[in-house]
Steps between C-alpha positions, in 0.01 A plus 500: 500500500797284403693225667715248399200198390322788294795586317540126469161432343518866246230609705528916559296480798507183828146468476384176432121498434279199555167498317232294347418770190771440200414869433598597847860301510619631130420854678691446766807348321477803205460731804861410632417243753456101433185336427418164619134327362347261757418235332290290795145562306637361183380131462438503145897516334362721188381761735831565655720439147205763390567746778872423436500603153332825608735611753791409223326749243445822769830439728726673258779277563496537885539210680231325724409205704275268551327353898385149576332356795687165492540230773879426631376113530309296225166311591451224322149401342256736663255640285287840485189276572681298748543782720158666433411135694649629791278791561240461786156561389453706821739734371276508181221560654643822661618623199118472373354643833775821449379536143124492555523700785662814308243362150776429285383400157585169373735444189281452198464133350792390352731824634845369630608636799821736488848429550585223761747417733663265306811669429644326788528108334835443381354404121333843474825705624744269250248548219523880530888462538498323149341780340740757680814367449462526123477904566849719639341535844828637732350381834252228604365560849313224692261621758472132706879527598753340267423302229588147417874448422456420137314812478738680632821326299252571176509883533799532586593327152353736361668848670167503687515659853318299803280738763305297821340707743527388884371657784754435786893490482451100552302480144767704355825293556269227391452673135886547519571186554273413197725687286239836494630792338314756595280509870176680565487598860135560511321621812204490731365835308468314163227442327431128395666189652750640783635437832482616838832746464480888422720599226738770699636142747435247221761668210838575726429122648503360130726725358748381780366200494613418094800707440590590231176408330296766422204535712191749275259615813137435489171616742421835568695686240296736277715857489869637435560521862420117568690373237830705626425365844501140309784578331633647813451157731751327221189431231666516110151517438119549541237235405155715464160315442205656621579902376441369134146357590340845474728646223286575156703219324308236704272281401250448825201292409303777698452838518412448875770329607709825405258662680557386825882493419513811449273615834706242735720650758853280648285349782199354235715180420439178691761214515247203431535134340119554346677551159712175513521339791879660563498824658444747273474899547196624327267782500229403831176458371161318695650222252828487728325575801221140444817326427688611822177501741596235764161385477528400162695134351811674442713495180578177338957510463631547117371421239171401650383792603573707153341215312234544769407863460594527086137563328400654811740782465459510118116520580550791758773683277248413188177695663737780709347367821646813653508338880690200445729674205875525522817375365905446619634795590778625780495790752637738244151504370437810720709708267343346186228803447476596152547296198842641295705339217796256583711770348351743773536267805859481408578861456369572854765214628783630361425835630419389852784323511765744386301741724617251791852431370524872535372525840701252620872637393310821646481337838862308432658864421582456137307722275256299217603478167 
């Protein structure tokens, strides 16, 4: 599963693999494909340069990346507390009603609530840049669109590759213009922030849309077969996120969240802004379902609403509060049923999809090879 960026990056495999779990990207990258660490849930810098250092000692040399949720445009002297001011307390007061409705225990005194959304503020994102740039990271991607220029200029100093994800053709030439090197065409079917386009009309639009710059497919893709059709619609590329979330390299915080990954069929995912106030596809709980309930206040827009809902989650994930329990994930999750090694996952892809190269020069009348 070559093409021309793989071959580019000394990758044996165009499989770029986003993940939270250091553990889970070196396995992708010593598995053939490219690892890429998101770094959003980093705000202490030690934590990532400790993660870092990890993924240097078990990658055997392979290269890997690193994803940040940065802003395009700076906002000058807001604060984390500043916009915790903004929240309504009628919105509060929901999230208590939801809670004590399904008994969820409170945090003990002096417990910290889990990881915020705070990934988003310009300070956190450069501080976690800092850190990375010291490391030989071979792509930075930036899930908020394109980065700030300087960012941008900075890697590229440094032989570091630039990825944005957009969702429309219009987004795209925008990251092109930005001096991208690399775009994510990620569809409807994703899990996690995504747009309103299905993969199969989203990638030929942006591959079209950017020529020559390589365009890696994301949304839906989970088997050989759908990365050949990627690769098929002009992809050089796949960008896979949700397959690794159930692979026995992961770190979930719990047991039931695999669970109920593992049980959910294609239709189980819900396109909601409960998680962050941007739409967001996500396993549908009665946590989704309160949040979307016209009868309810609605969600507060980015970041209030994950700043909103932070120690509630961590309190539901905390005590399994199987109901309201779920987590990102895309429409591939219906073929996410057992838990297998990284190594595993990508031994069935290359066999699906020279299993579909062959059936298609087959069907073309040239024999496979």
């Amino acid at each position: 599963m070559q093409t021309e960026l793989s071959k580019t990056l000394g990758v044996e495999h165009a499989v770029f693999g986003f993940t939270p779990f250091p553990a889970v990207a070196a396995a992708i990258s010593r598995a053939g494909g490219f690892g890429v660490l998101g770094a959003v849930r980093y705000t202490a810098p030690d934590d990532l340069k400790r993660d870092l250092d990890w993924i240097e000692a078990h990658v055997d040399g392979k290269p890997y990346g690193l994803d940040v949720v940065m802003p395009a445009k700076k906002v000058e002297g807001v604060s984390e507390a500043d916009v915790e001011a903004m929240i309504p307390e009628g919105h509060r007061q929901f999230v208590r009603d939801t809670l004590a409705k399904y008994g969820v225990p409170e945090l003990a005194e002096g417990e910290a609530s889990g990881w915020r959304i705070t990934g988003w503020m310009e300070q956190v994102a450069r501080s976690q840049l800092d850190v990375a740039f010291d490391y030989p990271i071979r792509l930075l991607a930036n899930a908020l669109g394109s980065p700030p220029a300087d960012v941008v200029d900075r890697a590229h100093d440094q032989d570091i590759l630039v990825a944005a994800l957009a969702g429309s053709a219009r987004h795209a030439v925008k990251h092109r213009d930005a001096g991208i090197d690399i775009v994510v065409a990620q569809g409807y079917e994703a899990g996690g922030h995504t747009g309103e386009i299905a993969t199969m009309v989203l990638t030929p639009e942006v591959v079209e849309a950017v020529a020559p710059l390589p365009v890696l497919a994301a949304g839906g893709i989970g088997s050989g077969q759908q990365v050949a059709a990627a690769l098929s619609l002009g992809a050089q590329g796949v960008w896979l996120g949700s397959m690794w979330l159930t692979v026995t390299e992961a770190d979930l915080s719990s047991p039931a969240v695999t669970r109920k990954l593992l049980a959910a069929g294609s239709g189980d995912t819900v396109r909601s802004r409960a998680l962050t106030g941007k739409p967001a596809r996500q396993l549908r709980t009665e946590w989704t379902d309160a949040w979307d309930d016209p009868n309810g206040p609605g969600t507060l827009p980015m970041p209030l609403q994950g700043l909103l809902v932070a120690e509630a989650l961590t309190r539901i994930q905390k005590h399994e509060v199987a109901p309201l329990l779920g987590t990102p994930v895309g429409q591939i999750v219906g073929r996410m049923t057992s838990e297998r090694s990284v190594q595993a996952v990508f031994d069935d892809l290359t066999r699906g999809f020279e299993q579909t190269v062959d059936r298609i020069n087959r069907i073309a009348g040239r024999s496979g090879t």
